[in-house]
N, C-alpha and C positions, 0 to 999 in steps of 0.2 A: 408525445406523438404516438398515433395509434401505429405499431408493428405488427398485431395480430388481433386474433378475435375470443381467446381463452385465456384463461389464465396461465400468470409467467413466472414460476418458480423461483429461478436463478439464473445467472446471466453471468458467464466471463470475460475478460480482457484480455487479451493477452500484449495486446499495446494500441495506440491510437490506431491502428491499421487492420485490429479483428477485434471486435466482438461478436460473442455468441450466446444468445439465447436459447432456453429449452420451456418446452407448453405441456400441457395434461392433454395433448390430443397427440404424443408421439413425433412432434415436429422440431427441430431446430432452426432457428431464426438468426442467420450470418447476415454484420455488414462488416466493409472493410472502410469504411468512411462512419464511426457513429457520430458524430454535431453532425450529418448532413439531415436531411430529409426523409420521411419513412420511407421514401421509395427506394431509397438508399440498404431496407434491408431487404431480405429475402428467404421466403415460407421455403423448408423442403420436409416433407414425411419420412425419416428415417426408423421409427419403431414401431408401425402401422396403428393400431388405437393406444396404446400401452402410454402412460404418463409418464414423463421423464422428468423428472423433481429436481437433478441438479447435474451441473456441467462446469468442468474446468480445463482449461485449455495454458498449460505452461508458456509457449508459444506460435507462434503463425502457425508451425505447420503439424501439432500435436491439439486434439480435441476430444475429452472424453466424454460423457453422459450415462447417467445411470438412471434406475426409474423401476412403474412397477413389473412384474412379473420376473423381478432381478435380474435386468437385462443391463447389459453394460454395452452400447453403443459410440464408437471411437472414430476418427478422419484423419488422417498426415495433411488433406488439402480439406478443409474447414469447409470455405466460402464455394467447394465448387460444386454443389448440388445435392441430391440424395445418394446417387450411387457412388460417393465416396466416402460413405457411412459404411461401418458395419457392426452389424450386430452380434454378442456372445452372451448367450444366456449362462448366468455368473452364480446368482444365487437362489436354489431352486428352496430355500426356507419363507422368505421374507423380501418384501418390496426393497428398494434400494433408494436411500435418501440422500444423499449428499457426497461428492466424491473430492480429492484435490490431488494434483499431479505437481511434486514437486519439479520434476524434469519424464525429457524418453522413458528414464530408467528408473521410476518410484509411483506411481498411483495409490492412492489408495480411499476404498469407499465404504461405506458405514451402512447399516440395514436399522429394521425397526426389532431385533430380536439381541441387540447388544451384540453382534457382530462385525468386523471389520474383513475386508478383502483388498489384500493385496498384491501387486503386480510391481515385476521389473521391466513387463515387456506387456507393456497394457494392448498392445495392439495385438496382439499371438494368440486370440481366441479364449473361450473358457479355461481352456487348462494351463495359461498362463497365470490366472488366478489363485488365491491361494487362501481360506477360510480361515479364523483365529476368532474362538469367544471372550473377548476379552472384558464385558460388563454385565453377565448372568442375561435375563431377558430382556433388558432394561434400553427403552428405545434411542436410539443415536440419531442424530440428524445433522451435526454440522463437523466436518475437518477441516484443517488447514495443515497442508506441509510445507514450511517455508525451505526445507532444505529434506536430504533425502536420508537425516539423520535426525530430523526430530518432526513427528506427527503430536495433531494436537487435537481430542474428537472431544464433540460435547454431545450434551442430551439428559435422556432425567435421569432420576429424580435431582437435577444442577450437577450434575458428575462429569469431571473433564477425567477423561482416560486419554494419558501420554506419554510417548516411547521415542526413545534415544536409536532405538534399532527397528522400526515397523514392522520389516519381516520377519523378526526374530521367534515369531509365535508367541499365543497369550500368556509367557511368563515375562515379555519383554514391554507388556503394557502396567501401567501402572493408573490405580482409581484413586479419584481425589472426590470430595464434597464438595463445591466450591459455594454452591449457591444455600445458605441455608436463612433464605427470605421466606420462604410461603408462600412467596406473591406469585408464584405459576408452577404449572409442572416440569418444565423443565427450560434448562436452555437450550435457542433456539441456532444460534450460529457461532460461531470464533472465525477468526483472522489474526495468524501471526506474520510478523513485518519482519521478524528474524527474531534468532534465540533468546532476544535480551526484551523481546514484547510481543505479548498475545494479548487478545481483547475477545470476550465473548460474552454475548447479550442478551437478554429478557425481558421479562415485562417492566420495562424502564428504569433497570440498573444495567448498568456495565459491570464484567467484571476483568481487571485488568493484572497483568504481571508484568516481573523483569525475570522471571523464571519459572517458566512454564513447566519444568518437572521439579518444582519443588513441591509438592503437596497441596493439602487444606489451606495451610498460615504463607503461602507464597502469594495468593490470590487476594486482590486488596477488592472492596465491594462498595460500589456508588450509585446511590440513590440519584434518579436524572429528574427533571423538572419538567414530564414528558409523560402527554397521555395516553399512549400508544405502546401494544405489545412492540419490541423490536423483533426482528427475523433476521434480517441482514447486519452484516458490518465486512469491511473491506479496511484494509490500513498497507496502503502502498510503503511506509517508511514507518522508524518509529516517532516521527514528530508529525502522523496524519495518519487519523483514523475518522472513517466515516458510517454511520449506522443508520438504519432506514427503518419506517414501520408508521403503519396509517398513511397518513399524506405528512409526513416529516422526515425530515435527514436530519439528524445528529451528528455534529461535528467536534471535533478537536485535533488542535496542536500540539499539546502537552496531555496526551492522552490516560496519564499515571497520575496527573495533577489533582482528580479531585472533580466537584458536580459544578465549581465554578468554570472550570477550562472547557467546558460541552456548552456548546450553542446550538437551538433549535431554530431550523429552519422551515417554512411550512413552502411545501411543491404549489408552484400557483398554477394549476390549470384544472378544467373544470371536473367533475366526478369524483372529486376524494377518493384518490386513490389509496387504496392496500398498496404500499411498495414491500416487498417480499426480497427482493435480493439487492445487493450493489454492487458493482467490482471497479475500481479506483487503480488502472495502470499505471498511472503516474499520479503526481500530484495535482495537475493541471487538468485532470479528467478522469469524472465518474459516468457511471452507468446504471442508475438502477431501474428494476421490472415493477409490475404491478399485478393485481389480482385479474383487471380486464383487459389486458393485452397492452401497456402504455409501455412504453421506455421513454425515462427522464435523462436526457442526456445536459448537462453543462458544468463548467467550470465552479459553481456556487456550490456545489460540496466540497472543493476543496480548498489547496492552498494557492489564490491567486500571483499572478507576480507582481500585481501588486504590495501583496503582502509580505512575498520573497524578497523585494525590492527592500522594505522596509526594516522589516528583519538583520537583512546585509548591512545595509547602511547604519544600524546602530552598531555592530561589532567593527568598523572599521578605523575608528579612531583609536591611534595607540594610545595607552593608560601607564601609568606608575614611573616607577624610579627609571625602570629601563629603555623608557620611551623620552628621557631627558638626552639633549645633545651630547652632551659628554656621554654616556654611555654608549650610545648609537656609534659613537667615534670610536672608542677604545672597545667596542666589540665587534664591529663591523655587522650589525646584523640585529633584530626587532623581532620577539616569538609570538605571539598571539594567539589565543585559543578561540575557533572558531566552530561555530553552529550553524551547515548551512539550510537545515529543514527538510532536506532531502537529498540520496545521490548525486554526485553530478565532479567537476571538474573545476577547483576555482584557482583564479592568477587574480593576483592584488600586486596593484603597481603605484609608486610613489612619484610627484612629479612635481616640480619646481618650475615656475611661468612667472618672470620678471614682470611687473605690473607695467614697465612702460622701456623703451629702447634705450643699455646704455650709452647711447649714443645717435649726435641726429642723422640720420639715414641708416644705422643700423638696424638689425630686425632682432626682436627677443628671441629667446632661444630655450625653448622648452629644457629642461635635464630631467632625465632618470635620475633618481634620488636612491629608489631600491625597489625590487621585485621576487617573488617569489611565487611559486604554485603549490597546490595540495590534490589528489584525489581522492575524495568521501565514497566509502561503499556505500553508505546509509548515513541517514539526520544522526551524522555522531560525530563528539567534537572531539577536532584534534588540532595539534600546533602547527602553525604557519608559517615560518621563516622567511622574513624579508630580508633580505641580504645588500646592503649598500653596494652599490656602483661607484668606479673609481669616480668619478665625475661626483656624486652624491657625496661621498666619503669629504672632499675637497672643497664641496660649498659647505657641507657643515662643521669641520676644523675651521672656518672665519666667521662664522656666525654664532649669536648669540640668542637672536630670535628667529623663526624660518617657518611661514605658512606653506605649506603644501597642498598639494589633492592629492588625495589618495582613489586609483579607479580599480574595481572590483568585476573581473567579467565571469558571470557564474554560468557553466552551462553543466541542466540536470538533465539522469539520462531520458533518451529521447527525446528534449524538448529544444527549444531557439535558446540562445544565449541571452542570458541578461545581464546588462551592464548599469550598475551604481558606483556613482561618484558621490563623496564627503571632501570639506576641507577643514583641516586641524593646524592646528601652531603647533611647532616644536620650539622649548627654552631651553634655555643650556642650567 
């Protein structure tokens, strides 16, 4: 759907409830609803002609934008017109390409002279800002800070420059080579999902970690099956990363996995779009911009729940020795290592339903067998503990064999709860 009428750089989330876009004609483009309707967003002029090339917004009520004539343009209330913008002219060397705001208290924006600017207090005008050359002249264009202790900047000649301290001044940055393909001038954007995965992309490799300051040999490099420069990538979790470029979104699950775990998707609507940026809040929803003003909004660059669904429901059968009655019995309790694909909140319960009454006029009578919960910061697996119920405990000291359901109610953060059921035998 058409949102504007110029070209759209970069675009953030900061949850299903804001996105924000930035144009080369000096505008930011808020909606607080994006699957709704283009009417749904809205034009306002915040940096009079000046191009605004990239924007990040931590949350609702913090929105940064950089752009050229080093203007760094900021909002506490995003969606509510032009004059809750304001402007600080930041960098009087070089245009301003790409900014990311870990939280209030960390910003930080990249120029085209290998310089880096950053802020504690991104809102507190220019002299809240703070200059460090941390890559000779060498052009920068894409950051990610997933936290406010590790920035992650790319740009050319494929050089990621990344720091454990951001403020700390250019002895606190560190230069890596990462891309030594040929196949472009540089890279074009990164997205890290948290310390243990960044992804940053070109002309149709990724290039992926589990330790983004580890150097050169920490950076693993994949050839994609993609004929399109990339520009964007966004990775909500580390089991979903999404990447944009021509009229395609590149996806994966297992993002470290290799050129088989990336599926190309081609945008169906008409104009072949340039998409140029994406930002992916959750799992359940992307966003990417375009060269003539589109925003693609839907759930097909990510992880549907249906496929949540699916995912769940193959780790729910307990497996091995300890998952035999007799153990269940003499431990009181079943561990399980679980992967749920993204943050969120899960309770897995175990239930026992007599197939028929015993007794005639009697009613069956469901049992808790055992339950337990977990919370996930991130798609990272950790143990489960189901814990029998004295009730549970008690039908399986007399049994020998025992179907159950096992029900699973996942809820990831900000989205509706999903619930999967399996049913497994247990044998003694």
């Amino acid at each position: 759907m058409q949102i504007d009428r110029t070209l759209l750089p970069s675009v953030s989330c900061a949850s299903a409830s804001l996105c924000v876009a930035v144009d080369y004609s000096g505008n930011v483009i808020t909606t607080t609803h994006p699957s709704g309707r283009a009417s749904a967003w809205h034009v306002a002029n915040v940096d009079g002609t000046e191009a605004l090339s990239g924007v990040s917004c931590p949350s609702v009520s913090l929105c940064v934008a950089v752009g050229n004539g080093g203007d760094v343009v900021t909002s506490t209330h995003p969606a509510s017109g032009a004059a809750a913008w304001a402007v600080a002219h930041v960098d009087s060397i070089e245009s301003l390409i790409g900014v990311s705001c870990a939280s209030r208290s960390l910003c930080v924006a990249v120029d085209r002279a290998g310089n880096i600017f950053t802020s504690t207090h991104p809102t507190g005008g220019a002299a809240a800002w703070h200059l460090a050359n941390v890559d000779g002249s060498n052009i920068l264009r894409g950051v990610s800070c997933p936290l406010v202790s590790l920035c992650v900047v790319v740009g050319n000649p494929g050089h990621v420059v990344a720091s454990t301290n951001p403020t700390g001044g250019p002895a606190a940055w560190h230069v890596a080579n990462v891309d030594k393909t040929g196949a472009s001038p540089g890279l074009a954007g990164v997205s890290c999902a948290s310390p243990s995965l960044c992804v940053a992309v070109d002309a149709g490799y990724v290039f992926t970690t589990t330790r983004p300051t580890g150097g050169d040999g920490a950076w693993m490099t994949t050839k994609l099956d993609h004929p399109n420069y990339l520009w964007g990538v966004s990775c909500p979790s580390t089991s979903l990363c999404v990447a944009v470029g021509g009229a395609n979104v590149v996806s994966s699950t297992h993002p470290t996995s290799g050129a088989s775990r990336w599926r190309t998707s081609g945008v169906g609507h008409s104009g072949a779009p340039g998409l140029l940026g994406v930002s992916c809040p959750s799992a359940s929803l992307c966003v990417a911009v375009d060269h003539v003003g589109n925003a693609v909004v839907g759930q097909d660059f990510a992880l549907s729940r249906t496929h949540v669904k699916r995912e769940l429901r193959k780790q729910l059968a307990p497996i091995g020795k300890s998952a035999r009655i007799g153990a269940l019995v003499n431990t009181g309790r079943y561990r399980l290592s679980l992967t749920p694909l993204t943050a969120g909140k899960m309770l897995v319960a175990w239930y026992y339903s007599p197939g028929r009454a015993p007794a005639p006029g009697a009613k069956s009578k469901t049992v808790l067998v055992a339950n337990g919960r977990q919370t996930f910061t991130e798609a990272e697996t950790a143990k489960l503990t189901r814990r029998l119920t004295t009730s549970g405990k008690r039908l399986l000291e007399h049994a020998n064999r025992l179907t159950l359901t096992a029900r699973c109610t996942f809820t990831a953060t900000r989205e509706r709860a999903i619930v999967v059921t399996k049913t497994f035998t247990l044998i003694r």
